[in-house]
C-alpha positions in Angstrom: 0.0 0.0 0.0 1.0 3.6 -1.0 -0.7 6.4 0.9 -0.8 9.0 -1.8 -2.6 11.7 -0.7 -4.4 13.0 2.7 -7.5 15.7 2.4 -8.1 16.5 6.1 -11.8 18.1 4.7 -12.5 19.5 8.8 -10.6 17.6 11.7 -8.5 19.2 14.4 -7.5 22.2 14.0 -7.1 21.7 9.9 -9.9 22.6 7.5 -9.5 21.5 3.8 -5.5 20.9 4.4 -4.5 18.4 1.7 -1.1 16.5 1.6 0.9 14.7 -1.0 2.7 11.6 -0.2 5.0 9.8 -2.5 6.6 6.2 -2.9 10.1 6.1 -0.5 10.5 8.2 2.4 8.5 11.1 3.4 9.5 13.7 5.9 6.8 15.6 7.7 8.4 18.8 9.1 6.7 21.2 11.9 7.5 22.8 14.9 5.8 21.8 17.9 2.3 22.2 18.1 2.2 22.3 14.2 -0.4 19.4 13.5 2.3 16.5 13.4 -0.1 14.2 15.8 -3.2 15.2 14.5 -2.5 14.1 11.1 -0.8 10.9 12.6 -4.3 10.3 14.2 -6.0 11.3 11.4 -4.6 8.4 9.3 -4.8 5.7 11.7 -8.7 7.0 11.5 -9.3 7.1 8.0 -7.8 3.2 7.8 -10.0 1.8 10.8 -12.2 4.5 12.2 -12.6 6.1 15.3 -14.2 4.7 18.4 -16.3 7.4 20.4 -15.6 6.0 24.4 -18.5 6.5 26.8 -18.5 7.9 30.5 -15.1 9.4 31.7 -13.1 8.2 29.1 -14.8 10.1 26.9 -13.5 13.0 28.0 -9.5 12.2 26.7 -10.5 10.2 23.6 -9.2 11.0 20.1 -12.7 11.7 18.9 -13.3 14.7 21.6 -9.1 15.3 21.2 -9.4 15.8 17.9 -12.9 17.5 17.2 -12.7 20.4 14.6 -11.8 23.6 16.3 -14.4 25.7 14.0 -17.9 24.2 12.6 -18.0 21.1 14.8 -20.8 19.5 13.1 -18.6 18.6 9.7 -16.2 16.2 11.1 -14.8 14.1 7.8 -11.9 13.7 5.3 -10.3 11.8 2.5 -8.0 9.6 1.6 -6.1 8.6 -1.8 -4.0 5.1 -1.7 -2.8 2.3 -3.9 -3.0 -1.1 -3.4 -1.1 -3.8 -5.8 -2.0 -1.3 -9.3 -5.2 0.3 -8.5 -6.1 3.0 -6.7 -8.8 3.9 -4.2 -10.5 6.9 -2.8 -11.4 6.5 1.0 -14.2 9.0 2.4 -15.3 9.2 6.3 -17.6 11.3 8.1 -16.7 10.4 11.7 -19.5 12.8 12.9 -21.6 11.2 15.7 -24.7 9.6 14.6 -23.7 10.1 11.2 -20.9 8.0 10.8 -20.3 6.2 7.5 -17.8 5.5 5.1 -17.5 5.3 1.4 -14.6 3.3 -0.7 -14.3 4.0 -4.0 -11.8 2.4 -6.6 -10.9 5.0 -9.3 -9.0 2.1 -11.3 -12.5 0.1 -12.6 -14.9 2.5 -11.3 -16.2 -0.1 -8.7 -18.2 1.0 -5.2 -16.6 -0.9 -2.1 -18.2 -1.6 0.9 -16.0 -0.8 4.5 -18.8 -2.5 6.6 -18.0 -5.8 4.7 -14.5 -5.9 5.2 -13.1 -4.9 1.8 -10.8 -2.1 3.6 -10.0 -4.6 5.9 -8.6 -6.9 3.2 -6.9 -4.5 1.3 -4.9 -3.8 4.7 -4.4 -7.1 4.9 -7.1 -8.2 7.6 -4.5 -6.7 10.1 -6.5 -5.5 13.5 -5.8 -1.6 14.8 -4.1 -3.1 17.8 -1.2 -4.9 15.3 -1.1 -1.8 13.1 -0.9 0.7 16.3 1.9 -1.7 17.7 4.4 -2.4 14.4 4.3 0.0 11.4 2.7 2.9 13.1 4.9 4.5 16.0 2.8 7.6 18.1 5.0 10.2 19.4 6.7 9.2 22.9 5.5 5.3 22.4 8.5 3.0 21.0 7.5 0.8 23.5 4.9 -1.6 22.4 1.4 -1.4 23.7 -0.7 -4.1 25.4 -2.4 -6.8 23.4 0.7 -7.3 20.5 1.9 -10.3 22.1 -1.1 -12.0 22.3 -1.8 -10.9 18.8 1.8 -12.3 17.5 1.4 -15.5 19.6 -2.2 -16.5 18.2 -0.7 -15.4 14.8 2.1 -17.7 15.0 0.6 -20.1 16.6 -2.5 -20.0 13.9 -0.1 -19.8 10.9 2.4 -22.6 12.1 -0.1 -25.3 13.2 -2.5 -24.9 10.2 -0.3 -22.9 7.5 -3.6 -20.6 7.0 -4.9 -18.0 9.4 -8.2 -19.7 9.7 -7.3 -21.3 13.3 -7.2 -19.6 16.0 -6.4 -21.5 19.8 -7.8 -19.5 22.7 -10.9 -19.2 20.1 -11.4 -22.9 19.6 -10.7 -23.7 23.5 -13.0 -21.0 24.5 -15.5 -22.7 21.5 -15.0 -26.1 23.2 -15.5 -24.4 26.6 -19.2 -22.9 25.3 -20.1 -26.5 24.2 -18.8 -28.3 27.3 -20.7 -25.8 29.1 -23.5 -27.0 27.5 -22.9 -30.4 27.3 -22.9 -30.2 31.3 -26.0 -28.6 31.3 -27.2 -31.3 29.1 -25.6 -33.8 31.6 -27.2 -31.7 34.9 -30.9 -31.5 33.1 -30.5 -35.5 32.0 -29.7 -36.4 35.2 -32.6 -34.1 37.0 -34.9 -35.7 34.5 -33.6 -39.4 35.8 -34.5 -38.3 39.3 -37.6 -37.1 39.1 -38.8 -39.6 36.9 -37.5 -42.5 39.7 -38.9 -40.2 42.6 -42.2 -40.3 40.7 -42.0 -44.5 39.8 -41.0 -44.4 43.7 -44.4 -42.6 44.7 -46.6 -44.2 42.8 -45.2 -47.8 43.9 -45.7 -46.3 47.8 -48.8 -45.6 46.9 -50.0 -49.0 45.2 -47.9 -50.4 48.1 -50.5 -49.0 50.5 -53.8 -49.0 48.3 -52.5 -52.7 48.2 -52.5 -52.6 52.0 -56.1 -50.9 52.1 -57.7 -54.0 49.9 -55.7 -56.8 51.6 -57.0 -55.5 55.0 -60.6 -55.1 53.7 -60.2 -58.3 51.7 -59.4 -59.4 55.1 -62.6 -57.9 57.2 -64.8 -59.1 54.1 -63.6 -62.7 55.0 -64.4 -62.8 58.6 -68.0 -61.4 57.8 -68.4 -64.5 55.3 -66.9 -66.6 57.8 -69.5 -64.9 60.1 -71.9 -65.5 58.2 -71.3 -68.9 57.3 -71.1 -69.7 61.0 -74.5 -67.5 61.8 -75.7 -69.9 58.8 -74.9 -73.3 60.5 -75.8 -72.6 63.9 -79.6 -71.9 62.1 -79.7 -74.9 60.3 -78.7 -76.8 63.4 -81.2 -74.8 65.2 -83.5 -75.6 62.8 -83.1 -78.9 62.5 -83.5 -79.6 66.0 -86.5 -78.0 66.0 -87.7 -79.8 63.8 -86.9 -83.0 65.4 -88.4 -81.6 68.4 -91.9 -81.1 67.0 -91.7 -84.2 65.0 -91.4 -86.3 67.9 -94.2 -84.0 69.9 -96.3 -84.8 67.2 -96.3 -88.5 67.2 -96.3 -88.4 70.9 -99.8 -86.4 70.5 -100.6 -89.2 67.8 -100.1 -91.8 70.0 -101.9 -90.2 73.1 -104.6 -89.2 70.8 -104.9 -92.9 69.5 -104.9 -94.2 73.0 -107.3 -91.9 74.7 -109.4 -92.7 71.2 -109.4 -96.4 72.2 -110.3 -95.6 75.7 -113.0 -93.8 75.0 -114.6 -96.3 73.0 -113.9 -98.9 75.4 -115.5 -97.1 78.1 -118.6 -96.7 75.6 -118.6 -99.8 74.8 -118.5 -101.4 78.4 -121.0 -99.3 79.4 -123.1 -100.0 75.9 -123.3 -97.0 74.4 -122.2 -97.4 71.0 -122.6 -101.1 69.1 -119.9 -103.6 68.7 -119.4 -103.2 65.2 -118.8 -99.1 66.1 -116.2 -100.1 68.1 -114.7 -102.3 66.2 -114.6 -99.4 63.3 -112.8 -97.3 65.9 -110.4 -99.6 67.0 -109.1 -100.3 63.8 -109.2 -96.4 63.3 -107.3 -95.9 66.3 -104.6 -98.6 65.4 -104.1 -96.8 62.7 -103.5 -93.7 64.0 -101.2 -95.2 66.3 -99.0 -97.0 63.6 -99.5 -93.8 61.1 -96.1 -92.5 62.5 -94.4 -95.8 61.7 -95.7 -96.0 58.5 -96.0 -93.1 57.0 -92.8 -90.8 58.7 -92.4 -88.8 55.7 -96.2 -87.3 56.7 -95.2 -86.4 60.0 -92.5 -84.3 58.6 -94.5 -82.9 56.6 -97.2 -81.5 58.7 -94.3 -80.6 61.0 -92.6 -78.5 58.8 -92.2 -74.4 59.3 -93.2 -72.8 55.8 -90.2 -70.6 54.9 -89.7 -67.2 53.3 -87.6 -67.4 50.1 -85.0 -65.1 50.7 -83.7 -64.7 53.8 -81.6 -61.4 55.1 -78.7 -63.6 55.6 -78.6 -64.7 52.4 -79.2 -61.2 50.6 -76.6 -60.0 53.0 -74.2 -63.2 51.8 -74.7 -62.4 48.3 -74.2 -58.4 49.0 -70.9 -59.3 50.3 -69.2 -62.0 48.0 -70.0 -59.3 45.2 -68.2 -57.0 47.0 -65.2 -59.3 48.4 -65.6 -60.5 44.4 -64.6 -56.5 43.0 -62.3 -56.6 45.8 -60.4 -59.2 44.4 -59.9 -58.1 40.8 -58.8 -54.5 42.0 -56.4 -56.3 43.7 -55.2 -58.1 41.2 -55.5 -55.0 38.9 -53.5 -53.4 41.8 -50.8 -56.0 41.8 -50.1 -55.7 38.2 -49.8 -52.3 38.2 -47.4 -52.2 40.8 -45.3 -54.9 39.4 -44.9 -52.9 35.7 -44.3 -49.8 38.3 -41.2 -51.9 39.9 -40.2 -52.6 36.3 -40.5 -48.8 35.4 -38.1 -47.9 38.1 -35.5 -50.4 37.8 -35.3 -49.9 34.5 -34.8 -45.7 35.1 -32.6 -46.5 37.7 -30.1 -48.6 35.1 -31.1 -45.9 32.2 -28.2 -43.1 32.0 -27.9 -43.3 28.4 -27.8 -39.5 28.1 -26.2 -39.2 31.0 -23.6 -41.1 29.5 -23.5 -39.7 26.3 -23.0 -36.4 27.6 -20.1 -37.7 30.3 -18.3 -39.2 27.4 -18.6 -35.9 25.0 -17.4 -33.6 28.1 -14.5 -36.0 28.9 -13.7 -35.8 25.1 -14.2 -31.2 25.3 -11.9 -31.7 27.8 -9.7 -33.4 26.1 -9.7 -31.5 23.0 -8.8 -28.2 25.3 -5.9 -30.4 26.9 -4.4 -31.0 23.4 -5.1 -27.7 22.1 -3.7 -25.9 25.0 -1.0 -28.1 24.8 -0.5 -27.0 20.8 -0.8 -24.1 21.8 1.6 -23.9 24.3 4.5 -25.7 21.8 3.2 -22.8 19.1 4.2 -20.1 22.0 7.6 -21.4 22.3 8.1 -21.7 18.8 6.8 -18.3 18.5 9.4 -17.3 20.8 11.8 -19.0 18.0 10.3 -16.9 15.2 10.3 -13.5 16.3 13.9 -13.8 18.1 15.1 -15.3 14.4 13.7 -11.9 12.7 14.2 -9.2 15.6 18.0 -10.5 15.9 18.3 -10.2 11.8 16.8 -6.5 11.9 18.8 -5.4 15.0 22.1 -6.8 14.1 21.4 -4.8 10.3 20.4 -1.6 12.6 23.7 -1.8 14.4 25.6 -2.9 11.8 26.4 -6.4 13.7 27.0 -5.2 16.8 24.8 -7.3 18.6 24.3 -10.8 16.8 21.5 -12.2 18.5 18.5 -10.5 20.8 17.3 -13.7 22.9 13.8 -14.0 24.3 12.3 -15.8 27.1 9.2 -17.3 27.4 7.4 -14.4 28.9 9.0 -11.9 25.9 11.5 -10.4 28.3 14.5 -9.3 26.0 18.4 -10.0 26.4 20.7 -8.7 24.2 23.7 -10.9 23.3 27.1 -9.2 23.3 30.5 -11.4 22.9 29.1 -13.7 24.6 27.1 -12.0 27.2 23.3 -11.6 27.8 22.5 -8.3 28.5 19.1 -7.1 30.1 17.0 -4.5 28.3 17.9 -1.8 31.5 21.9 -2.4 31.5 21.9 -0.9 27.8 21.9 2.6 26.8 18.5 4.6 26.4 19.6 4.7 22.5 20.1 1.4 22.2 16.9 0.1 24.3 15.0 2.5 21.6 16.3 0.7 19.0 15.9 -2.4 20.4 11.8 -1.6 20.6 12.3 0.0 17.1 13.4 -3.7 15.9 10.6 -5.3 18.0 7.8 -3.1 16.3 9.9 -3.9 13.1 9.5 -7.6 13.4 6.5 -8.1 14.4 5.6 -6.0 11.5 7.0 -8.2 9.0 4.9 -11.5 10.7 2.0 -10.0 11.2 1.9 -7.9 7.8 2.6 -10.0 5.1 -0.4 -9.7 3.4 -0.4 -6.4 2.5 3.0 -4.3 2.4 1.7 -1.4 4.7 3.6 2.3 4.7 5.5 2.7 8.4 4.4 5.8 10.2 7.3 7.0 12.7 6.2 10.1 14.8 9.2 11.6 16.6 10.4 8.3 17.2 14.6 9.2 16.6 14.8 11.6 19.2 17.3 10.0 20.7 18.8 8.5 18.3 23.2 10.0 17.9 23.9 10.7 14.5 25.5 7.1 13.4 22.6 5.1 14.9 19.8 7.9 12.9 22.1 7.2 9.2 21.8 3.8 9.8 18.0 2.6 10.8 17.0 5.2 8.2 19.2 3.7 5.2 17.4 0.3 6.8 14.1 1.8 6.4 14.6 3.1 3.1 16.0 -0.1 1.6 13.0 -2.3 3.4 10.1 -0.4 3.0 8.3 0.9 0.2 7.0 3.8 1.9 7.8 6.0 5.2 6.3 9.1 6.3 8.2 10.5 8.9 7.1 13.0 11.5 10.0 15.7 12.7 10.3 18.9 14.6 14.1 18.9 13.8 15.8 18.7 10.8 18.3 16.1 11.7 16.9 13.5 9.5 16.5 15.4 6.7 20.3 16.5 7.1 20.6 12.4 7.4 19.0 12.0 4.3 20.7 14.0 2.1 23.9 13.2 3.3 23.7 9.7 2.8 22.1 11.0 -0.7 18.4 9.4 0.1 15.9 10.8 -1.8 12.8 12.0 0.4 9.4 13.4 -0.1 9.0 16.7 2.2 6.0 18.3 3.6 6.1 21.6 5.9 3.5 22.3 8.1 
């Protein structure tokens, strides 16, 4: 990419200020106070916006920093680049509430879209952070910022385990950590479900347990009344029957006196010759008869003796009553039983069922295990990410100090040592000059990792102040034989002197 040309339309304190920027090395001159940082910030926001903060913070940001002096409410500008052989025309308004953004490519005539990421591709997908923390250096910060580790280690990490950047680890973990999370929710609701479907199987079995209870102890009572019954049943029959027996045998005893007081009778008559002989003879054989009648004919006797009987007796409607009852009885019982043997099924059966319960154990053990290994990856990707960047920061170090230092060694937290015949050197036993350089080198590497898509221009604002005159001639012949483009921002003239007397060819533009 090739800035070519900046049209701050109303930002700052500029209104309609337009600057021209060439291929090679471009020297922004101005005093202090000139407008050196507000166009710095002015093209970091034409390439990825500006975020508006909220509460406090709002009150230092770059949008309220940087707010037009004069006519507040047109807040916009312009920006003319080229990318690979065509070139575009970048528009923002960064007024509030009427933010938008309009990319334009003069080469074909075609309308991009910024909201869909087609700026961000042309800058090679790099995030503000990256940018902020390799090719662009703000006044007073040769120190990297906060988050460019992190970015370099996913990077590398990403780029080395798949070749693409299409994986990135703490993203996939913290993907695997969503759907564990969820798996164990899965797990937790299974295994709720399990128990309250065996605490329902369990209350339903108490209670057929005790209906159960209920119609065994009634089935129970119903028994003793038909015993009672039955009993109440024999002892009438016996009763009966010896009744029976008792007028049967009254009744031929009254036979038998009746015959014989008969026959007395007539004898009497007869002595005293009342009645004929042959009406006593009649009567005698009548009498006999009587007499033997209960001999002859017992079946009569029982007859005449017997007690003429309702149909239905109480006892027997009450009999009936209750072996219809003790019969229903029975079959609910039985009903009862069956139910509460399918019941006991039913509950063993959820007891031994943790099918999902299972399945969700076994997809959480293997989340678990896929964040092992990938932290694992990822933690072998760190260390060789460690490898990378020292490889490149030592290359572009020893170039800057023309081999003084061979090799710039970094541990696994990112600390730097500097090696020197031999020695390892901390960052604070070196000069200031050198420790700038160092940091220079740092931005500078990670630059060329993390920017290889697209070969970005490096903004440096104030950033060789103190730099001696040896170290300024050679990271700027570096710089001029590595980059495409450089816009540098200076209140002094010592790099411009640098320039031409090392016979550079620069781009100026006085503020």
């Amino acid at each position: 990419m090739i800035i070519n040309k900046l049209q701050l339309k109303n930002f700052g304190r500029f209104q309609n200020r337009e600057l021209i920027l060439k291929p090679g090395v471009n020297v922004i001159y101005g005093g202090n106070e000139s407008g050196k940082s507000t166009i710095h910030t002015f093209l970091q926001s034409m390439l990825f916006g500006m975020k508006r903060m909220r509460g406090r913070a709002s009150r230092t940001d770059s949008y309220n920093k940087y707010m037009p002096w004069e006519n507040a409410g047109w807040y916009e500008g312009a920006m003319t680049f080229t990318c690979g052989e065509k070139r575009f025309q970048l528009e923002r308004n960064f007024q509030k509430n009427k933010e938008e953004s309009v990319l334009f490519c003069e080469t074909d005539g075609e309308l991009l879209s910024v909201k869909d990421g087609d700026l961000d591709m042309l800058l090679g997908n790099i995030s503000e952070v990256v940018y902020c923390n390799t090719v662009s250096v703000g006044q007073a910060k040769s120190t990297t910022q906060e988050g460019l580790y992190k970015e370099l280690r996913d990077y590398l990490a990403e780029f080395q385990g798949s070749g693409d950047m299409h994986f990135d680890p703490e993203k996939a973990v913290e993907i695997l950590k969503q759907k564990r999370k969820q798996k164990e929710k899965q797990e937790e609701i299974a295994a709720e479900k399990k128990e309250k479907e065996e605490e329902r199987l369990a209350y339903e079995i108490r209670h057929e347990q005790e209906e159960i209870r209920n119609l065994k102890q009634k089935q129970q009572e119903f028994q003793i009344q038909a015993a009672k019954l039955a009993r109440e049943e024999r002892q009438a029959q016996d009763a009966e029957q010896t009744e029976g027996a008792r007028r049967e045998t009254s009744s031929r005893k009254g036979l038998k006196l009746m015959a014989a007081a008969g026959f007395f009778l007539c004898f009497l008559l007869f002595v005293f010759g009342k009645i004929p002989w042959y009406l006593m003879i009649m009567g005698a054989v009548f009498l006999v008869v009587v007499w033997l009648l209960p001999w002859l004919f017992p079946g009569f006797i029982k007859a005449s003796t017997k007690k003429e009987e309702p149909n239905v007796s109480p006892s027997d409607t009450g009999k009936v009553k209750l072996q219809e009852r003790l019969g229903m009885l029975n079959e609910n019982l039985q009903e009862r039983q069956r139910k509460l043997e399918n019941l006991q099924e039913e509950y063993e059966e959820a007891r031994q069922e943790q099918g999902e319960i299972l399945s969700a154990r076994r997809e959480i053990r293997t989340l678990l295990e896929a964040e092992r290994r990938i932290k694992e990856a990822a933690a072998r990707m760190q260390k060789k990410t460690g490898g990378v960047l020292q490889k490149k920061l030592s290359q572009i170090f020893s170039s800057l100090t023309q081999g003084k230092y061979q090799q710039i060694i970094l541990d696994e937290d990112f600390n730097i040592h500097l090696s020197q015949n031999g020695k390892l050197l901390a960052l604070h036993q070196v000069s200031f000059g050198t420790m700038e350089q160092v940091y220079l080198a740092l931005r500078l590497a990670c630059g060329e990792i993390l920017c290889q898509e697209e070969d970005l221009p490096l903004v440096l604002d104030e950033t060789f102040a103190m730099y001696d005159d040896n170290r300024l001639c050679n990271t700027l012949r570096w710089l001029h034989e590595n980059y495409s483009q450089v816009i540098l921002f200076s209140c002094h003239k010592r790099e411009i002197q640098a320039l031409e007397g090392m016979g550079i060819l620069y781009h100026l533009v006085e503020l």
